[in-house]
Backbone bond lengths (Angstrom), bond angles and torsions (degrees), N, CA, C in turn:
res aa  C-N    CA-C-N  psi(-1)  N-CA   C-N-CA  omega(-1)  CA-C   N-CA-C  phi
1 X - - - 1.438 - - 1.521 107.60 -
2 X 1.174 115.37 145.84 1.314 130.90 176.99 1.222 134.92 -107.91
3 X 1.511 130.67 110.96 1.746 127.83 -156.86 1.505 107.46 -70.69
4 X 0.750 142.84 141.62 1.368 145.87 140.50 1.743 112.73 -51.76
5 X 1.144 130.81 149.11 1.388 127.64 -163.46 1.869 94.96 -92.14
6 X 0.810 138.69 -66.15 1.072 133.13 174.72 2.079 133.13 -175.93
7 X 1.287 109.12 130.73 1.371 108.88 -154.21 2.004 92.55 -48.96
8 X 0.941 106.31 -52.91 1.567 107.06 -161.61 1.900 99.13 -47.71
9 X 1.358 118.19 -44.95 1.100 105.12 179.68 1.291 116.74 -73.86
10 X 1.149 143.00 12.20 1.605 156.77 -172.21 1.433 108.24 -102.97
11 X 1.419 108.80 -33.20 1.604 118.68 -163.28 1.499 99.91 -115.72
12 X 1.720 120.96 19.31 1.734 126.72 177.30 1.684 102.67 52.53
13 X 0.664 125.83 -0.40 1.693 121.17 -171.65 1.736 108.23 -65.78
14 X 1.761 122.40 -19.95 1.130 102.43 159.16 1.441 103.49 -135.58
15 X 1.519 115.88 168.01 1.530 96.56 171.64 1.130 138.22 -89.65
16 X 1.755 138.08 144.51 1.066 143.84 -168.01 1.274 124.87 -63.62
17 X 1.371 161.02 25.06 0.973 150.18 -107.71 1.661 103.13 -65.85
18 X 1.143 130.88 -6.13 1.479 126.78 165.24 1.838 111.62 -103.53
19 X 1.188 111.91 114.98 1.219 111.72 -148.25 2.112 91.70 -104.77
20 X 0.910 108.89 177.91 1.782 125.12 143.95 1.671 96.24 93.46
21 X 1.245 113.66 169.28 1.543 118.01 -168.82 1.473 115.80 -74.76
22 X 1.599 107.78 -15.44 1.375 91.97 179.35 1.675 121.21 -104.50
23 X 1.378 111.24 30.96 1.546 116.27 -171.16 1.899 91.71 -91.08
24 X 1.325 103.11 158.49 1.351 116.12 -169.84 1.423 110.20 -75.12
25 X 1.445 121.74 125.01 1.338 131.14 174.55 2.018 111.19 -76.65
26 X 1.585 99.94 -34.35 1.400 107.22 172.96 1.382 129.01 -120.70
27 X 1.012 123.54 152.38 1.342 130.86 170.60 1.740 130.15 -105.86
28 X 0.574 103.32 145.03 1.763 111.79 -166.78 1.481 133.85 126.70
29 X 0.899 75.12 -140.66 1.712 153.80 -128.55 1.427 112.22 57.57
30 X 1.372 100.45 140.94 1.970 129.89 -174.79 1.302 111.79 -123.60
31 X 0.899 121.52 89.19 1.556 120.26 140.47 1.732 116.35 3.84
32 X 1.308 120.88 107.89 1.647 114.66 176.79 1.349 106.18 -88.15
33 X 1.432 118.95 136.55 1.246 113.62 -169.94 1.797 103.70 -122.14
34 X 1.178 112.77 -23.14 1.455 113.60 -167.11 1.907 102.07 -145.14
35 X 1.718 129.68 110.56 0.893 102.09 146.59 1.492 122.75 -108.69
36 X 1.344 75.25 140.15 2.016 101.89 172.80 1.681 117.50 -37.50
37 X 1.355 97.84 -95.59 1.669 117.68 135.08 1.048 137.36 -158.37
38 X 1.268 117.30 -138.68 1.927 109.46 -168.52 1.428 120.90 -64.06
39 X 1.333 109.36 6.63 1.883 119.65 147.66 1.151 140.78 -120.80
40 X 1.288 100.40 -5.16 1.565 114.57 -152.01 2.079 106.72 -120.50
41 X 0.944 122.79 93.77 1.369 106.37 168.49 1.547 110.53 -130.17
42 X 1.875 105.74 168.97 1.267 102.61 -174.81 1.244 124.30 -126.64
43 X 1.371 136.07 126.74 1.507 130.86 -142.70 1.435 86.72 -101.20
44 X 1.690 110.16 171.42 0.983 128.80 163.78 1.382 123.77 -71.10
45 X 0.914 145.56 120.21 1.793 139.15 -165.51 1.081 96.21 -126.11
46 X 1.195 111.53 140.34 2.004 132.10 142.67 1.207 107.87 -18.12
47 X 1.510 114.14 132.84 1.462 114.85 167.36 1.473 118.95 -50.46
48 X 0.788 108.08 170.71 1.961 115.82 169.01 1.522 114.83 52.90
49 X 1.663 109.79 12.95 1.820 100.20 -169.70 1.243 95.12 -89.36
50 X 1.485 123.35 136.47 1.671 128.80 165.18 1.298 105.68 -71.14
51 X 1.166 162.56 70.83 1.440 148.91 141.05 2.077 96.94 -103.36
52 X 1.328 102.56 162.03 1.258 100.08 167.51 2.108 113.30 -81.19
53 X 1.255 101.33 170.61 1.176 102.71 -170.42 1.002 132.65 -102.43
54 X 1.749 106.23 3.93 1.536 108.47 177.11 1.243 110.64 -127.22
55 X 1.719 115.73 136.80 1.671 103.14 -159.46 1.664 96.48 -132.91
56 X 1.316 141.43 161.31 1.031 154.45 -136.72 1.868 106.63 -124.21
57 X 1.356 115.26 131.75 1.469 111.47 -144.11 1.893 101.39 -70.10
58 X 1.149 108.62 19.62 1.808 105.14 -168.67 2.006 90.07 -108.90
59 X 1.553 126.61 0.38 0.891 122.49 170.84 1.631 111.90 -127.81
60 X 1.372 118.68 32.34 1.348 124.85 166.11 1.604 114.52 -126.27
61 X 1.377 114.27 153.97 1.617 120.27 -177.46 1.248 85.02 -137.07
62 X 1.708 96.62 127.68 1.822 114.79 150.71 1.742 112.92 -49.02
63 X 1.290 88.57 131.05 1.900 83.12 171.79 1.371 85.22 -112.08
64 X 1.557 105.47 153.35 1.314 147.24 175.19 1.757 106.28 -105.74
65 X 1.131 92.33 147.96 1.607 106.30 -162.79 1.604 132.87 122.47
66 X 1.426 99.12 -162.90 1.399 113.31 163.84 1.332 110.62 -81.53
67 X 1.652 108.01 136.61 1.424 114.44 178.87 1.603 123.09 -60.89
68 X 0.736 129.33 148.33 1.246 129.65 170.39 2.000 126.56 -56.76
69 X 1.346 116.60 141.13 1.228 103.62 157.63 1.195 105.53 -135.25
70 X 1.327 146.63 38.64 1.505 130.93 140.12 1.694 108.05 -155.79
71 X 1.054 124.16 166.32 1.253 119.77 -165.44 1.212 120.37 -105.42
72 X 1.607 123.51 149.43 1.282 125.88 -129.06 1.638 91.74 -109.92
73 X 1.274 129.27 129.34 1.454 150.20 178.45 1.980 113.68 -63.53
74 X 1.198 103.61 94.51 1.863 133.97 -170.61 1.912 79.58 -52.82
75 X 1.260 122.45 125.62 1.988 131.95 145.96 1.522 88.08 -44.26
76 X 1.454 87.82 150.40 1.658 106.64 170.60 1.637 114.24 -68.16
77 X 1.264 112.54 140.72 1.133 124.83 -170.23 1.669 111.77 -118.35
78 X 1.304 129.86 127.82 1.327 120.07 161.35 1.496 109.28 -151.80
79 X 1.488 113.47 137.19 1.613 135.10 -171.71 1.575 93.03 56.52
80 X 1.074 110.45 69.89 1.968 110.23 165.04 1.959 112.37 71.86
81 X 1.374 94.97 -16.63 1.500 96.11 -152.41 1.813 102.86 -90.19
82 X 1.298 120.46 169.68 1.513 111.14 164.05 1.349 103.58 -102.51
83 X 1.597 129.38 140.53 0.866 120.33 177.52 1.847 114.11 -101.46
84 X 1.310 103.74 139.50 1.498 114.19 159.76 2.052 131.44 -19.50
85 X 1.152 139.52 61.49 1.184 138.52 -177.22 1.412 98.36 -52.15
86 X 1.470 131.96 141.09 1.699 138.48 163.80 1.483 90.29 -102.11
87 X 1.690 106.76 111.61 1.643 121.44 139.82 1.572 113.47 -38.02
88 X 1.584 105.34 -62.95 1.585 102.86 -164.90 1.628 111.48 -164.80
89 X 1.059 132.06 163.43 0.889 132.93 158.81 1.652 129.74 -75.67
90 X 1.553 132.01 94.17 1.403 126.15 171.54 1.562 132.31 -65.66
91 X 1.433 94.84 -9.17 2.088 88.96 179.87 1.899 82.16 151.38
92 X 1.590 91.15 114.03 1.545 129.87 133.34 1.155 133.93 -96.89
93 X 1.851 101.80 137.24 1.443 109.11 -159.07 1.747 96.71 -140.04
94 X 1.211 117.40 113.26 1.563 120.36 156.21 1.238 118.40 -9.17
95 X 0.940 158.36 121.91 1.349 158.61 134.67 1.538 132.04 -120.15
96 X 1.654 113.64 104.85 1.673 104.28 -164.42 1.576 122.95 61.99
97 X 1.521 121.92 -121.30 1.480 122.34 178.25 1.568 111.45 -103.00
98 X 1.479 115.35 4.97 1.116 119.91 169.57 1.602 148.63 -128.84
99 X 0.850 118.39 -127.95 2.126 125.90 153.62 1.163 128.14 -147.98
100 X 1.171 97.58 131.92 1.708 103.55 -172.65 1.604 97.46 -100.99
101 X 1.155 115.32 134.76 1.768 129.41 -158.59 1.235 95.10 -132.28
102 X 1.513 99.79 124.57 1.831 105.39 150.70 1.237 123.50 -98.41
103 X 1.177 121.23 105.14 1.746 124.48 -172.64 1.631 115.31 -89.17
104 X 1.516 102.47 134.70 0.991 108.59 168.59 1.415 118.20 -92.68
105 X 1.514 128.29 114.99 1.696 112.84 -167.90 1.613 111.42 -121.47
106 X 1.325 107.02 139.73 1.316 133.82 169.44 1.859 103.14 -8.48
107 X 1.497 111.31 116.61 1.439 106.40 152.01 1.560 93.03 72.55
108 X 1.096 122.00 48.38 1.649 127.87 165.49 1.481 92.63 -170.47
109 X 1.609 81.52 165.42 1.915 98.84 178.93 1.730 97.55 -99.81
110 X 1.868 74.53 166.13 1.408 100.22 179.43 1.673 119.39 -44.85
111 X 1.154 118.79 146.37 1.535 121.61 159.10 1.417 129.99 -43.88
């Protein structure tokens, strides 16, 4: 099964800091471990992730495939949002009292 990233970011109500059409709407695949009922089930999650654990069937996707055997590691998350991982740095440049950085980031293409 596949998470949906989150209703608030679906409905613009906060901002995304990963922007453009090809950033991931879902996450997974999870292992279902408990259903609730005929809306409600609860996947297996990564230790230590703060989201709650039971999500409602209009924010899950069947995955197709091979089943899973270990569970798949949630991008960092903070205030609802996903946050940006930096792959690397491509070119710093002085500017004024600071640096202007071109980042290369996690799970996107090149510049």
């Amino acid at each position: 099964m596949g998470l949906a990233s989150s209703s608030s970011e679906h409905s613009g109500r906060h901002h995304r800091p990963l922007k453009g059409k090809l950033t991931p709407w879902f996450y997974g695949p999870f292992q279902v471990t408990e259903h609730i009922n005929s809306m409600a089930y609860r996947p297996r999650l990564p230790p230590k992730v703060r989201i709650h654990d039971v999500f409602h069937v209009v924010f899950l996707k069947k995955h197709h495939g091979v089943p899973l055997s270990s569970v798949v590691a949630l991008p960092p998350i903070a205030h609802g949002c996903v946050l940006p991982v930096p792959a690397k740095v491509l070119r710093a440049t002085p500017a004024r009292n600071s640096w202007a950085l071109l980042v290369q980031w996690e799970g996107c293409s090149p510049a």
